[in-house]
Short mmCIF file of the C-alpha atoms (twelve columns), coordinates in Angstrom:
data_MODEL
# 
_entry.id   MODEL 
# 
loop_
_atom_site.group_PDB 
_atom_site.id 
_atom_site.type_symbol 
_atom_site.label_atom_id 
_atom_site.label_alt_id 
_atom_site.label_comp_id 
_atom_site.label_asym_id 
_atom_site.label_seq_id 
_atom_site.Cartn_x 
_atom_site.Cartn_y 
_atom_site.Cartn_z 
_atom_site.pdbx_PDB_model_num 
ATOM 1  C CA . UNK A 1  107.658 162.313 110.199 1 
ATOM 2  C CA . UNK A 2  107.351 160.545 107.141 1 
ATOM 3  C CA . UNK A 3  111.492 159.972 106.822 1 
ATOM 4  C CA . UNK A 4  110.692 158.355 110.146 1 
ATOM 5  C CA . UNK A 5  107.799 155.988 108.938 1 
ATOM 6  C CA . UNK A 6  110.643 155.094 105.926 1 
ATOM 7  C CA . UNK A 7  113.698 154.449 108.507 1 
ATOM 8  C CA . UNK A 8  110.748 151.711 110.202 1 
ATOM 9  C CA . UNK A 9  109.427 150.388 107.398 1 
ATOM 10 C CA . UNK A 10 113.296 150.183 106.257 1 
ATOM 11 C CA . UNK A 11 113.824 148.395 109.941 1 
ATOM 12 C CA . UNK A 12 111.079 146.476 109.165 1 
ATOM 13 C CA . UNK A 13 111.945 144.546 105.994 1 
ATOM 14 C CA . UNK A 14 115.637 144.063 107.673 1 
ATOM 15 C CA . UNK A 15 113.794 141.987 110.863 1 
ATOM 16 C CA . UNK A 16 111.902 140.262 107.945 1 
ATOM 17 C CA . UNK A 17 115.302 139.506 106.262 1 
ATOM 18 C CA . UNK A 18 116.603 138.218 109.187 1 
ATOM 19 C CA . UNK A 19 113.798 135.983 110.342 1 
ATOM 20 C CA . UNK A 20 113.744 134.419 106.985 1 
ATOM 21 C CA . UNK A 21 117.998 133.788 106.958 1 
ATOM 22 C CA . UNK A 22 117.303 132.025 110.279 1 
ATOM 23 C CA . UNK A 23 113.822 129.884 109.190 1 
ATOM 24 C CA . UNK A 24 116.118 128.800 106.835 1 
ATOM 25 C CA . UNK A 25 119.094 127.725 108.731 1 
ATOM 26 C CA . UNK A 26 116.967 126.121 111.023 1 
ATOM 27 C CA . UNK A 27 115.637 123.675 107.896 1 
ATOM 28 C CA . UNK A 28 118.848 122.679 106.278 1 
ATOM 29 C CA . UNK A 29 121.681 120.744 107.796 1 
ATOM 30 C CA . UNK A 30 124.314 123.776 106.965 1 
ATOM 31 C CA . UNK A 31 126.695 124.666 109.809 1 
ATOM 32 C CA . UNK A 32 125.962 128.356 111.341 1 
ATOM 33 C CA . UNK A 33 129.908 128.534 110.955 1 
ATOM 34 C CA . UNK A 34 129.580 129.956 107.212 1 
ATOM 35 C CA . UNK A 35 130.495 133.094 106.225 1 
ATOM 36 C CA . UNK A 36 125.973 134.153 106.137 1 
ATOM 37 C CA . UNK A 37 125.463 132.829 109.538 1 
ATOM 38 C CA . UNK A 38 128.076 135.049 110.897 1 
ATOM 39 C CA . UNK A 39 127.051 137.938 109.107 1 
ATOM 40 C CA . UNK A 40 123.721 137.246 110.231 1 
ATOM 41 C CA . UNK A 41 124.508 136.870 113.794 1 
ATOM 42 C CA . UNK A 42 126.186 140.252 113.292 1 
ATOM 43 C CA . UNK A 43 123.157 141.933 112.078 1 
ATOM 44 C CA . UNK A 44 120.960 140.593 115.104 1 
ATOM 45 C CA . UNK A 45 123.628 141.853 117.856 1 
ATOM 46 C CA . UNK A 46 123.067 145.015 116.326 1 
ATOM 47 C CA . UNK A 47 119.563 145.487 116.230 1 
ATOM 48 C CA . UNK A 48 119.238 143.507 120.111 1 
ATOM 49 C CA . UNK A 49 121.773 145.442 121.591 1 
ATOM 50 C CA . UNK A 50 121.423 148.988 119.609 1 
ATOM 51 C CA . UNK A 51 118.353 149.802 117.860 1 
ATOM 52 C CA . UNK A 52 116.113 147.881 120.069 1 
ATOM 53 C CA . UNK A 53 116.333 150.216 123.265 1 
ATOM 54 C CA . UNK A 54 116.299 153.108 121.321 1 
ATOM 55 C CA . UNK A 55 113.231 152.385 119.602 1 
ATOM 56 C CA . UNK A 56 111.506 151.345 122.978 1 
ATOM 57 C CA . UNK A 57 112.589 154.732 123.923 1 
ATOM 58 C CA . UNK A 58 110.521 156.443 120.999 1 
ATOM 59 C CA . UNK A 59 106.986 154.849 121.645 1 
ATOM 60 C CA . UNK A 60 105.737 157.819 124.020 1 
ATOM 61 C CA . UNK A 61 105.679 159.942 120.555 1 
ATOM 62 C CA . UNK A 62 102.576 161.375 120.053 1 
ATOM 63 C CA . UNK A 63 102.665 160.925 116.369 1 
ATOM 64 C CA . UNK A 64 99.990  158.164 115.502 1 
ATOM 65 C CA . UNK A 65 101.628 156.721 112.478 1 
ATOM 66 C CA . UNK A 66 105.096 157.021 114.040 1 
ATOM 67 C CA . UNK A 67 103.569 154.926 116.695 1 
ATOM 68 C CA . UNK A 68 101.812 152.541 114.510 1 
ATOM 69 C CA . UNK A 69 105.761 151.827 112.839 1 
ATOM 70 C CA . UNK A 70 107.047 151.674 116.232 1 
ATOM 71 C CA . UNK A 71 104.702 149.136 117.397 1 
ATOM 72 C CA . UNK A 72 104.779 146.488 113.920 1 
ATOM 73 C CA . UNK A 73 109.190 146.838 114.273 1 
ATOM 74 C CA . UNK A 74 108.856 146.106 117.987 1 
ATOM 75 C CA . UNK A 75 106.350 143.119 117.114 1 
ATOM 76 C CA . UNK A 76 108.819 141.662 114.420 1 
ATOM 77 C CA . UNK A 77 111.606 142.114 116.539 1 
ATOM 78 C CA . UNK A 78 109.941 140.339 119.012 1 
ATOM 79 C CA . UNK A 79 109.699 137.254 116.464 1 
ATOM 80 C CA . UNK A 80 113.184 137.245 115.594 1 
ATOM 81 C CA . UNK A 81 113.969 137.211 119.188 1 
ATOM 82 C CA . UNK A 82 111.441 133.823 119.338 1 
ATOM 83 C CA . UNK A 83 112.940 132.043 116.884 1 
ATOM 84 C CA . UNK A 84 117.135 132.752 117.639 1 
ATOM 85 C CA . UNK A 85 115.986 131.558 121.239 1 
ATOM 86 C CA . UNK A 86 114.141 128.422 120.054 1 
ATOM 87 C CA . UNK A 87 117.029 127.317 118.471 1 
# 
């Protein structure tokens, strides 16, 4: 279980990644046209559409810490959903 508590933690520091790339879009007058936006759109489709349901599917484990990982990823995720919708 521990390669699992990596992969979230892993899953984890990209949501952070991407929450940061769009905090700071959202304070400078670049266009979301460049070459970073796109890539970063990219990522998000990716992790909304894939990952996403398939980590909602995993929070019946009955591993605690699995859970705990489950639970902080879902809460990020949930953030990064806030902010590309507030824009």
């Amino acid at each position: 279980m521990s390669e699992v508590c990596f992969v979230l933690q892993s899953v984890g520091c990209l949501v952070d990644s991407l929450i940061d790339k769009r905090r700071k879009r959202a304070g400078s007058d670049n266009s979301l046209d460049d070459e970073c936006a796109i890539e970063t759109r990219q990522h998000e489709q990716a992790l909304f559409e894939v990952l996403y349901p398939r980590l909602v599917d995993c929070i019946d484990t009955t591993d605690g810490s699995v859970r705990l990982g489950l639970k902080d990823v879902l809460k990020r995720i949930g953030s990064l959903v806030s902010i590309c919708c507030g824009q």
